[in-house]
C-alpha positions as CSV (number, residue, x, y, z in Angstrom):
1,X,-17.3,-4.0,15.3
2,X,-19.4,-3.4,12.0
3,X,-20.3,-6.1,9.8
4,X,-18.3,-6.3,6.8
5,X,-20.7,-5.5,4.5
6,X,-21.7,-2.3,6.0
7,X,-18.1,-1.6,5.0
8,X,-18.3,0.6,1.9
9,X,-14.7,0.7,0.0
10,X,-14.2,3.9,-2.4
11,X,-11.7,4.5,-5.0
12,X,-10.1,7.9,-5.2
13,X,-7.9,9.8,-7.4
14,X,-5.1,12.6,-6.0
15,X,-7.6,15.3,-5.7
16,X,-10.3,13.4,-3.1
17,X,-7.2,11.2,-1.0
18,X,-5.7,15.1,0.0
19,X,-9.6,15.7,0.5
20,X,-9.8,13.2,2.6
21,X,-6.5,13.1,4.4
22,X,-7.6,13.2,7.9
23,X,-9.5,10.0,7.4
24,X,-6.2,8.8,5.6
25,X,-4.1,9.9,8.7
26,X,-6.4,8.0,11.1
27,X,-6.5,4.9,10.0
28,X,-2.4,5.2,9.5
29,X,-1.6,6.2,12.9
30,X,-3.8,3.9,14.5
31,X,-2.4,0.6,12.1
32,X,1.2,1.8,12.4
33,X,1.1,2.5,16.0
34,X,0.8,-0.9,17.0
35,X,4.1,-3.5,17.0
36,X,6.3,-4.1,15.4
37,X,5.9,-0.7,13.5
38,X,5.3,1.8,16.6
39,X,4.9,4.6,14.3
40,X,5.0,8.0,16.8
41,X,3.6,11.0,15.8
42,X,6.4,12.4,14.4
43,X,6.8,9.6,12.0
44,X,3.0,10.1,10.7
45,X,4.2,13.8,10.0
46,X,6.9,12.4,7.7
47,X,4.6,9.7,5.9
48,X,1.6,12.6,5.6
49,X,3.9,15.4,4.1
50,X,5.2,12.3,1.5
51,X,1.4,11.8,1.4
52,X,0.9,15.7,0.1
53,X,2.9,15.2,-2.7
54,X,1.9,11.8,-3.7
55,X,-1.4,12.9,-4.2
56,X,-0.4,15.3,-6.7
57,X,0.9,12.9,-8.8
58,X,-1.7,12.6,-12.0
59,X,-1.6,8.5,-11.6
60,X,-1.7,8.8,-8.0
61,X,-4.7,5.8,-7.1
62,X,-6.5,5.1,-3.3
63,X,-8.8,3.4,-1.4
64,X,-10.5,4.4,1.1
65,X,-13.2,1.8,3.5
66,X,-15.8,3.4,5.8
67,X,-18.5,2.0,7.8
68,X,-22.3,2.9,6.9
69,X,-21.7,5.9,9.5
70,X,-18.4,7.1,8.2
71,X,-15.6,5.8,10.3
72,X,-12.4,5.2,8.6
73,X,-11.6,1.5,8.6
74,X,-8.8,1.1,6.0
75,X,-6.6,2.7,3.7
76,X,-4.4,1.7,0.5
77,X,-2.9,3.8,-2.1
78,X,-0.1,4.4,-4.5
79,X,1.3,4.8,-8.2
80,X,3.1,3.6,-11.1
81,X,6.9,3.8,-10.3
82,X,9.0,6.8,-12.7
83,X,11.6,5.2,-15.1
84,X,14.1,6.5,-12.3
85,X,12.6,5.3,-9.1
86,X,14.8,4.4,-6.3
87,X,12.7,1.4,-4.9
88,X,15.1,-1.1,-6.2
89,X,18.2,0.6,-5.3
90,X,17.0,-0.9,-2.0
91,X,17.5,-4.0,-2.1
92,X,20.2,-5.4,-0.3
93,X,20.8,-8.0,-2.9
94,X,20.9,-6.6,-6.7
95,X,18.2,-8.2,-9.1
96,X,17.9,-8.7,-12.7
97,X,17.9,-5.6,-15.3
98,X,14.7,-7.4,-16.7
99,X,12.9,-7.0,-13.0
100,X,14.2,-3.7,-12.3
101,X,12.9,-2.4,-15.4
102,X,10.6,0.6,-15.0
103,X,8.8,2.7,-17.9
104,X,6.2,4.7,-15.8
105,X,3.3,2.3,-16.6
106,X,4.8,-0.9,-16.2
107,X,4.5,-1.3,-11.8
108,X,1.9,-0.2,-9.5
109,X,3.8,0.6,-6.3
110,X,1.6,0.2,-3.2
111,X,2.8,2.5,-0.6
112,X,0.8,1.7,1.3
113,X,-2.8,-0.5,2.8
114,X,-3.3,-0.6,6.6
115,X,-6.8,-1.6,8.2
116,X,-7.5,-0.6,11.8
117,X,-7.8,-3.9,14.1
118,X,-11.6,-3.7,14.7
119,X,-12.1,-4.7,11.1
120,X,-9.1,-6.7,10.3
121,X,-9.9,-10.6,9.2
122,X,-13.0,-9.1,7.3
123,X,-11.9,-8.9,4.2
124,X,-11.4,-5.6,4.3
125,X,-7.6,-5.6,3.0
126,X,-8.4,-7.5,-0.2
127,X,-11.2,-5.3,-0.7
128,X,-8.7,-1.7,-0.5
129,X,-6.1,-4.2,-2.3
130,X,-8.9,-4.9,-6.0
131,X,-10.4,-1.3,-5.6
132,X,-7.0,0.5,-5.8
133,X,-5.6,-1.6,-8.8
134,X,-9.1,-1.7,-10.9
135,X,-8.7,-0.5,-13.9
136,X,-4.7,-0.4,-14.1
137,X,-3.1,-1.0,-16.9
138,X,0.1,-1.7,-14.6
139,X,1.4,-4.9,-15.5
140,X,2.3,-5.4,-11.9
141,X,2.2,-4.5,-8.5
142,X,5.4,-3.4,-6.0
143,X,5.1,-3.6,-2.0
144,X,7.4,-3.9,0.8
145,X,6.3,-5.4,4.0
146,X,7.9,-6.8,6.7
147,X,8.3,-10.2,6.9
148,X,7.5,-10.2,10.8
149,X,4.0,-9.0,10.3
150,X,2.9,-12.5,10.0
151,X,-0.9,-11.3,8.5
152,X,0.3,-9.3,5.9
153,X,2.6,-11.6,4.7
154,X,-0.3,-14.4,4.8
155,X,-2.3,-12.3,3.1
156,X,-0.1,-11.4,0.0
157,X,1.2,-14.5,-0.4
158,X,-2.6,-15.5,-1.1
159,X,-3.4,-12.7,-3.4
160,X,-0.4,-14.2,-5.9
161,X,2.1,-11.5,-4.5
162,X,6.1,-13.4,-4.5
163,X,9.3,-12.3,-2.4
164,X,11.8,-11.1,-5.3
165,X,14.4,-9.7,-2.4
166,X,15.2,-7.6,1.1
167,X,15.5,-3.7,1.3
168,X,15.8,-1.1,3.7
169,X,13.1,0.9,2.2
170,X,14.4,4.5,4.3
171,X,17.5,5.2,6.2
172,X,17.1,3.4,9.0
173,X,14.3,1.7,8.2
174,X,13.7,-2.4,9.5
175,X,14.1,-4.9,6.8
176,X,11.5,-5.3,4.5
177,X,10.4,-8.0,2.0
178,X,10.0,-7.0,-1.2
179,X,7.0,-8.0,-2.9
180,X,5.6,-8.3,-6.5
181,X,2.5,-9.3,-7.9
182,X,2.5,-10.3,-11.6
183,X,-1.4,-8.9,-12.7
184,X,-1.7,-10.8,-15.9
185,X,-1.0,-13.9,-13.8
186,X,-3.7,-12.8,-11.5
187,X,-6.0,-12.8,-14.0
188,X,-6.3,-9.2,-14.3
């Protein structure tokens, strides 16, 4: 295990996340392979071709943590949500017009922030979490995450982030917690 701060953490737009993608898909398959998620390799084909055109998108924003030799350690990307996003369609419990309300700008939605064991409880997550929202003007953040992952959960809930409701985030998908971080609140 490397010391975390040999850890370096880079932000990246679109155009270096698809450069990087193998790094991306490493540090996926490893984090989602484990319980409860046991992601096969089949469903890391699925995220990674969602992946391809995410990273086109001009407000696409990632994170990628490496140790001093280059390793992947941890990932965490995403975007603002359209005006006609599906995410709250989800939910398995309808919520407020006021929450719902998207404009393009208003939420980040975090698709995703995995950190491979070895460097998990270093900080590492929180560091992915601040590089991929510094500088947005996004006046929150979106996540699911599910609520047996009993780390993750810990961990939002101690950034600021609040359950605002369940979803099924995919056909046949588990259920998920829905997340939301108000940044202003934050302190951002």
């Amino acid at each position: 295990m490397t010391a975390p701060e040999t850890i370096t953490v880079e932000w990246l737009d679109g155009a270096a996340a698809a450069q990087a993608e193998d790094a991306f898909t490493l540090v996926y398959a490893e984090a989602f392979a484990e319980p409860p998620y046991r992601k096969t390799s089949k469903d890391v084909e699925a995220n990674f071709r969602r992946f391809r055109s995410q990273v086109r998108k001009a407000t696409f924003r990632g994170a990628l943590a490496r140790t001093a030799g280059g390793e992947p350690v941890g990932i965490a990307y995403g975007y603002p949500l359209s005006p006609s996003t599906g995410w709250w369609d989800r939910l398995t419990t309808p919520v407020s017009e006021e929450l719902r309300r998207e404009d393009g700008r208003r939420t980040f939605g975090l698709m995703e922030l995995a950190v491979r064991a070895p460097w998990r409880r270093l900080g590492v997550a929180r560091r992915l979490h601040e590089a991929v929202l510094d500088g947005t003007t996004a006046e929150r953040v979106l996540l699911n995450a599910r609520p047996d992952v009993e780390a993750a959960q810990a961990a939002y809930r101690s950034w600021g982030y609040r359950k605002v409701g369940e979803a099924h985030p995919w056909d046949g998908a588990a259920l998920h917690d829905v997340m939301v971080l108000e940044l202003r609140e934050a302190g951002r």
